[in-house]
N, CA and C atoms as an extended XYZ file, in Angstrom:
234
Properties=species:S:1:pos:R:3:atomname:S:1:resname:S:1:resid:I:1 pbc="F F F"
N        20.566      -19.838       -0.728 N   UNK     1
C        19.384      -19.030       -0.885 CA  UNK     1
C        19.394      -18.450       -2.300 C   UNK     1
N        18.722      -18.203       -2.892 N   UNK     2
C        18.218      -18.231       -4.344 CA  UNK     2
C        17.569      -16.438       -4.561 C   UNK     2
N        18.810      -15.910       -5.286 N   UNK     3
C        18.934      -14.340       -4.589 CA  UNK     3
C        17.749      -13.922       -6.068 C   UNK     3
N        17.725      -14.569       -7.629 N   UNK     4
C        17.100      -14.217       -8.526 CA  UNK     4
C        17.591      -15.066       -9.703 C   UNK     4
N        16.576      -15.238      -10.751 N   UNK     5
C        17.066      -16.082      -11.771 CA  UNK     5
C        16.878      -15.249      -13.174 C   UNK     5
N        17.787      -15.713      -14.332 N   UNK     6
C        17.563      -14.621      -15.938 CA  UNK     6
C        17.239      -16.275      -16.713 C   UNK     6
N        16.172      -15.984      -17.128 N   UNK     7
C        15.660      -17.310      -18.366 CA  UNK     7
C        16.641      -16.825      -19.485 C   UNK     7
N        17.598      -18.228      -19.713 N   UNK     8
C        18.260      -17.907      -20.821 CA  UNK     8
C        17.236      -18.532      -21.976 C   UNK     8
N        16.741      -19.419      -22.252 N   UNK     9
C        15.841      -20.151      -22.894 CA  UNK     9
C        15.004      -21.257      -22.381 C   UNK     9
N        14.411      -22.075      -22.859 N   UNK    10
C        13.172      -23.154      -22.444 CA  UNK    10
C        13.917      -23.793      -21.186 C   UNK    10
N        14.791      -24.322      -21.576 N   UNK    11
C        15.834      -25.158      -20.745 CA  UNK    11
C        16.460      -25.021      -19.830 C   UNK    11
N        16.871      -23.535      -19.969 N   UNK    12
C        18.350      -23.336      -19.359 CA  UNK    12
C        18.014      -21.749      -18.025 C   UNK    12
N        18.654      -21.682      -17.066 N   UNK    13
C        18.465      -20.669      -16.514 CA  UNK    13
C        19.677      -19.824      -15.474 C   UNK    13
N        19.862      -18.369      -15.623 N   UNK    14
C        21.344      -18.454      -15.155 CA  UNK    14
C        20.623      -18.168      -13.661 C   UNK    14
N        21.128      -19.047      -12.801 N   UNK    15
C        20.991      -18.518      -10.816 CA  UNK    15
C        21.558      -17.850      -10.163 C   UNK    15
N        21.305      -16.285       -9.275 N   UNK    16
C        22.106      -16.242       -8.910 CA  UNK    16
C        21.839      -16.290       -6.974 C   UNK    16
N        22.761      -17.409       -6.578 N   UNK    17
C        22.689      -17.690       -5.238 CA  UNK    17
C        23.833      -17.287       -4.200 C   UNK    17
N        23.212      -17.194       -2.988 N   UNK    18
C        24.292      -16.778       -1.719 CA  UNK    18
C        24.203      -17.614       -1.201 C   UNK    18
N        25.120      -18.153       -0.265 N   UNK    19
C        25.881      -20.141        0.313 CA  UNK    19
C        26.756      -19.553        1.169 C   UNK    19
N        26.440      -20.430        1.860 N   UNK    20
C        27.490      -20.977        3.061 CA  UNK    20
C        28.323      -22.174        2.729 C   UNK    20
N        29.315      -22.083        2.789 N   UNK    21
C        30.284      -23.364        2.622 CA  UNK    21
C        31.319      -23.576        3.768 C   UNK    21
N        31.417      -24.394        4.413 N   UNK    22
C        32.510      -24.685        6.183 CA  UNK    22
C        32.525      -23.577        6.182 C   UNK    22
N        31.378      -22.536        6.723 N   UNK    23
C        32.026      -21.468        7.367 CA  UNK    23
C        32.473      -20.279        6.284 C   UNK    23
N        32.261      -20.180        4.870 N   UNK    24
C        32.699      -19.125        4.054 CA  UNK    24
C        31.476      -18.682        3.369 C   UNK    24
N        31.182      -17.699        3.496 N   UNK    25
C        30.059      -16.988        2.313 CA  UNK    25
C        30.445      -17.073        0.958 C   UNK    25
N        29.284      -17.454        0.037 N   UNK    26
C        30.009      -16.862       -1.243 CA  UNK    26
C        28.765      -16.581       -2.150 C   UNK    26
N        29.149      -15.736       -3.442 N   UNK    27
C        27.644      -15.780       -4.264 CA  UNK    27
C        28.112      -16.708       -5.164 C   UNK    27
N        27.226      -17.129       -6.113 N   UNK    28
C        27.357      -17.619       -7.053 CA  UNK    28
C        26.447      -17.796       -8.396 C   UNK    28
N        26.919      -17.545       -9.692 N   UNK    29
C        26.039      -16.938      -10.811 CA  UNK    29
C        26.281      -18.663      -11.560 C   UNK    29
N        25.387      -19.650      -11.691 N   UNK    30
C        25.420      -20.337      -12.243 CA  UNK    30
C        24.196      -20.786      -13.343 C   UNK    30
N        24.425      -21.662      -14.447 N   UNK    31
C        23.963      -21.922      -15.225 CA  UNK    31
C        22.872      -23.444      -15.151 C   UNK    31
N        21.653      -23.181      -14.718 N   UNK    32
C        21.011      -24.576      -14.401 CA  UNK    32
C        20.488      -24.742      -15.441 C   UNK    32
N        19.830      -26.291      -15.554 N   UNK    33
C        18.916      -26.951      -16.734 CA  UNK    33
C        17.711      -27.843      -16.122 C   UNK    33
N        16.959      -28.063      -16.921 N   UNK    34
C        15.848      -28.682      -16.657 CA  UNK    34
C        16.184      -30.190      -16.698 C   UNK    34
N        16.301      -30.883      -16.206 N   UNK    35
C        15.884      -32.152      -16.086 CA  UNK    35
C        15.188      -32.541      -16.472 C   UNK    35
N        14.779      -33.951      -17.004 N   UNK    36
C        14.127      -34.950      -17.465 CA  UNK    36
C        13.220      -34.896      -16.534 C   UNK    36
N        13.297      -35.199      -14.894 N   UNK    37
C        12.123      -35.508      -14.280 CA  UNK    37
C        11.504      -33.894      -13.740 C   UNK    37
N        11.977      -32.867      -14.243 N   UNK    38
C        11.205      -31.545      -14.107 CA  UNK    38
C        12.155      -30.780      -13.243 C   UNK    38
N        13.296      -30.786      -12.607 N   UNK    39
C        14.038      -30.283      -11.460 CA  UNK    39
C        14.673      -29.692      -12.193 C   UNK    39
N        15.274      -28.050      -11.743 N   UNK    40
C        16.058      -27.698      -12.381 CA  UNK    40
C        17.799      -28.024      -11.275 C   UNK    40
N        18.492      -28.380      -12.545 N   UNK    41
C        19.870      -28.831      -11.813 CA  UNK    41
C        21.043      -27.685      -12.301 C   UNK    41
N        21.886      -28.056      -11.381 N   UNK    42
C        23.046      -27.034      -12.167 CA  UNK    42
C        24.244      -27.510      -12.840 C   UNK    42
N        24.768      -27.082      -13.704 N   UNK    43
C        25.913      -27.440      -14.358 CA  UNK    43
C        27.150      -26.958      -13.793 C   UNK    43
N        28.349      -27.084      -14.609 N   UNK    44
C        29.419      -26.714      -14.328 CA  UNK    44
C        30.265      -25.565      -14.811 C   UNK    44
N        28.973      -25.115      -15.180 N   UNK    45
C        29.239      -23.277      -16.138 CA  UNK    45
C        28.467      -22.429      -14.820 C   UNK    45
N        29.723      -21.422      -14.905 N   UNK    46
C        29.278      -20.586      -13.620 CA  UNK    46
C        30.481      -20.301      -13.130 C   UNK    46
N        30.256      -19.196      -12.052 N   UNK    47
C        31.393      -18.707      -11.248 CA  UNK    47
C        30.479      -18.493       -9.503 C   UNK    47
N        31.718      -18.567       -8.841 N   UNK    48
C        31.529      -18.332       -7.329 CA  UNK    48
C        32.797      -17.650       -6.932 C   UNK    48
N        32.134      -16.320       -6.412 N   UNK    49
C        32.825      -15.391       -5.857 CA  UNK    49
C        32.573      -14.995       -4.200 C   UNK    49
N        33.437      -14.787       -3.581 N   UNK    50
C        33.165      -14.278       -2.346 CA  UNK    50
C        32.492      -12.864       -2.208 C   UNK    50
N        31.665      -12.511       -0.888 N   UNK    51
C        30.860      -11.085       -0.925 CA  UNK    51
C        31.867      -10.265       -1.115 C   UNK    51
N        32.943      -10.105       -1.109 N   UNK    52
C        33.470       -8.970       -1.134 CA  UNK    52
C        34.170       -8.507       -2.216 C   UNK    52
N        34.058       -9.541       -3.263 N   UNK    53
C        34.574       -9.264       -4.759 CA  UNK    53
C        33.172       -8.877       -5.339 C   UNK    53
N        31.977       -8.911       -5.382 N   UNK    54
C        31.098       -8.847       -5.763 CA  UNK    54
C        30.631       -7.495       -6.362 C   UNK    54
N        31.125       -6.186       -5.949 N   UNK    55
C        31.645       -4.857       -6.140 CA  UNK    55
C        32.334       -4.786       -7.311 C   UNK    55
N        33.388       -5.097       -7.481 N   UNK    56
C        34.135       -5.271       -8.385 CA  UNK    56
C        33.814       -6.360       -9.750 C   UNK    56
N        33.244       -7.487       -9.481 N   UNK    57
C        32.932       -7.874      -10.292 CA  UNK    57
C        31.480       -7.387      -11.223 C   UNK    57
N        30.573       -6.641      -10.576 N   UNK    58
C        29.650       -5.520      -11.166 CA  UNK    58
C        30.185       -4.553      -12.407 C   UNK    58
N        31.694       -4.020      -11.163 N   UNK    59
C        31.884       -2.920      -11.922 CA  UNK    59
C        32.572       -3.437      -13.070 C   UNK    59
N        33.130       -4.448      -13.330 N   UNK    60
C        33.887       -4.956      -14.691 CA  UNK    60
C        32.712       -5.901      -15.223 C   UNK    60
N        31.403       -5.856      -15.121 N   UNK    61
C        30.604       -5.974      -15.731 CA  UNK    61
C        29.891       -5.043      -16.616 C   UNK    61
N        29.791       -4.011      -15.619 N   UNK    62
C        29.263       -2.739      -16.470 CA  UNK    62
C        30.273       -1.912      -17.602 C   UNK    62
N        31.351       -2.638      -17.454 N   UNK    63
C        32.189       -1.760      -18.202 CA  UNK    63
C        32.133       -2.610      -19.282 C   UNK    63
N        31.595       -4.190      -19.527 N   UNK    64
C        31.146       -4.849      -20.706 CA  UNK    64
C        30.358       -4.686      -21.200 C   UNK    64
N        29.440       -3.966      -20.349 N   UNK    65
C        28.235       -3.483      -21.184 CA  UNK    65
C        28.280       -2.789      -21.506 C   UNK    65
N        29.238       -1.438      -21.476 N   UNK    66
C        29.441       -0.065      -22.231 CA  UNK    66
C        30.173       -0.594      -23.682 C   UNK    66
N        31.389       -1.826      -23.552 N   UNK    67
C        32.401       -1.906      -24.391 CA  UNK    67
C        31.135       -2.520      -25.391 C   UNK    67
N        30.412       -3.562      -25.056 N   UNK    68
C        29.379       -4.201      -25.862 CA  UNK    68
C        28.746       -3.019      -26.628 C   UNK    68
N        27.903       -2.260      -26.208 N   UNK    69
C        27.292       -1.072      -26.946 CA  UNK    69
C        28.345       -0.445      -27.935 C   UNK    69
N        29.603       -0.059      -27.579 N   UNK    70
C        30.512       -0.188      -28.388 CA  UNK    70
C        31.178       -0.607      -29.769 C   UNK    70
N        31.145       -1.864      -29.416 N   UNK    71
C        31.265       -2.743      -30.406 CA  UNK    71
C        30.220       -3.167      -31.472 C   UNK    71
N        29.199       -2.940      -30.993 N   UNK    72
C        27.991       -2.937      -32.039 CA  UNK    72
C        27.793       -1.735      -32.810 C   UNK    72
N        28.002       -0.569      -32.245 N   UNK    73
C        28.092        0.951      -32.845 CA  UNK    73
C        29.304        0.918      -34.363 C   UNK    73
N        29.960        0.192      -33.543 N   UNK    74
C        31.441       -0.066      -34.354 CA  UNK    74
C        31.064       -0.659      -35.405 C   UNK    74
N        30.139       -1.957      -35.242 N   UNK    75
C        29.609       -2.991      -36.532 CA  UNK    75
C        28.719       -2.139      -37.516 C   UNK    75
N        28.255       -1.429      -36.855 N   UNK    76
C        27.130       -0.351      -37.940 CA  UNK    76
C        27.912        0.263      -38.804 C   UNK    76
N        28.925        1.437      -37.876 N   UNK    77
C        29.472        2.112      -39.265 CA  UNK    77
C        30.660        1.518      -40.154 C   UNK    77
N        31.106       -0.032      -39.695 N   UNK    78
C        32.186       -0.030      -40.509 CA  UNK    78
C        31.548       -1.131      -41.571 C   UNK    78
């Protein structure tokens, strides 16, 4: 099921989906492309995590986005 998508450019789009696999839930943030005949397909860039890391993997997301703001602050004054 196809939880929301971020347009990286013309081509490319990151997915992020929830799956069933034998019996295991999992999400997964992957990187699709457009096809030649119009379909978007997925590649082999991406991660799949189970629901219950999904918490955690937020929160060491958001803490890239603080370090990111960071690091650009950093590029200004030095």
């Amino acid at each position: 099921m196809i939880i929301g998508e971020i347009e990286r450019n013309d081509t490319e789009r990151l997915r992020i989906e929830a799956s069933n696999y034998k019996g295991s839930d999992f999400i997964s943030v992957r990187i699709y492309y457009l096809a030649d005949n119009g379909e978007w397909r997925p590649t082999k860039k991406g991660i799949t995590v189970k629901p219950e890391k999904v918490d955690e993997l937020i929160g060491f997301l958001s803490d890239a986005k603080e370090k990111a703001g960071t690091i650009e602050a950093e590029k200004e004054e030095g």
